[in-house]
C-alpha positions as CSV (number, residue, x, y, z in Angstrom):
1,X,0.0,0.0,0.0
2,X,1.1,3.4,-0.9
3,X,1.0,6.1,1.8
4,X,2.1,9.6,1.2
5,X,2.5,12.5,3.7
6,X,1.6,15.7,3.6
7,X,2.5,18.1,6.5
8,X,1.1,21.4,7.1
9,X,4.0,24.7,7.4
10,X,4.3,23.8,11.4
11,X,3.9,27.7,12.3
12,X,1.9,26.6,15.5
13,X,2.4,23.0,15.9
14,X,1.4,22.1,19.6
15,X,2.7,18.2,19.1
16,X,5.7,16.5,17.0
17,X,4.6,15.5,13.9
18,X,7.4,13.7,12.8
19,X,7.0,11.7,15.6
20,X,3.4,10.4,15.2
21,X,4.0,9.6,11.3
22,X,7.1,7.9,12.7
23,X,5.3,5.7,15.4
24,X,2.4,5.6,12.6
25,X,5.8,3.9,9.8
26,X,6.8,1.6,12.9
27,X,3.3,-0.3,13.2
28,X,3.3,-0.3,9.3
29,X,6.6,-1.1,8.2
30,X,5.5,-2.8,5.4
31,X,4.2,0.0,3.5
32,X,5.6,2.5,1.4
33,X,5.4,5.7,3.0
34,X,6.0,9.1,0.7
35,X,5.9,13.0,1.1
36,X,2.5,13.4,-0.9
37,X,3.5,14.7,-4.6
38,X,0.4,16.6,-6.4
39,X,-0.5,14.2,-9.7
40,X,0.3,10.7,-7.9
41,X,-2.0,8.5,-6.8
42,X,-1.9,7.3,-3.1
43,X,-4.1,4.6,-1.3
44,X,-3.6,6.7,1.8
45,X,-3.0,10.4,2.3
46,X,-1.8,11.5,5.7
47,X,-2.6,15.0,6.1
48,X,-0.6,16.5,9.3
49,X,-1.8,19.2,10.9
50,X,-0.2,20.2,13.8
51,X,-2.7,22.8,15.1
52,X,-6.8,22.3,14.5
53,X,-6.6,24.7,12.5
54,X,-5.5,22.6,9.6
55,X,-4.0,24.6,7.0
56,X,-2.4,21.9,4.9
57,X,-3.3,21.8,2.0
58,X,-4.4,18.4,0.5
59,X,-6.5,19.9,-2.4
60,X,-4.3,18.6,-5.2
61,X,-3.4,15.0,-3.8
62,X,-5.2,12.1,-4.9
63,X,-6.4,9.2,-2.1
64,X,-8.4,8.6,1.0
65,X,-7.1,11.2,2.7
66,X,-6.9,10.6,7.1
67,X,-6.3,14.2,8.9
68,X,-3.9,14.0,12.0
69,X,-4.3,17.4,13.8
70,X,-3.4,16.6,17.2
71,X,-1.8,13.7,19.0
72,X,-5.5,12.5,19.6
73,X,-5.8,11.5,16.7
74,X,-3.3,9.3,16.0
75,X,-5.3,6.1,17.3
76,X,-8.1,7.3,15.1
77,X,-5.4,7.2,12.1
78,X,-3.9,3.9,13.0
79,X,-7.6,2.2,13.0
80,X,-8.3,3.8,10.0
81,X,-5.2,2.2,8.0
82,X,-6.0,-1.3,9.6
83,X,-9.5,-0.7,8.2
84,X,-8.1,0.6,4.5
85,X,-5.8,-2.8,4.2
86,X,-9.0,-5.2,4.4
């Protein structure tokens, strides 16, 4: 499964994003993970947002996208990838 990544600019991050995609690449190391390039095709888009105010834009990428915008919701990601792989 192809995952890309697409992070917002981290003006007014209040977590480490880096570090949830990176515990999010340790449970699926089998997976190709990305940073999201407009035109390709993804199964999965991680949009990461470090603030809820969720500036990134994800307009031009193509996949289910799953928004991360605080540490909260990185169990909500995780299920949501198990759930994508069946």
């Amino acid at each position: 499964m192809n995952i890309g990544i697409k992070y917002c600019g981290g003006c007014n991050s209040i977590f480490d994003r880096i570090e949830i995609v990176n515990k999010i690449k340790k449970i699926f190391k089998e997976e190709n993970f990305e940073y999201a390039k407009e035109g390709d095709s993804y199964d999965i888009v991680l949009v990461v947002n470090g603030c809820t105010r969720a500036c990134a834009d994800h307009s031009a990428l193509k996949g289910h996208k799953i928004f991360i915008n605080s540490e909260s919701d990185f169990q909500k990601a995780v299920n949501l990838i198990y759930e994508h792989k069946k």
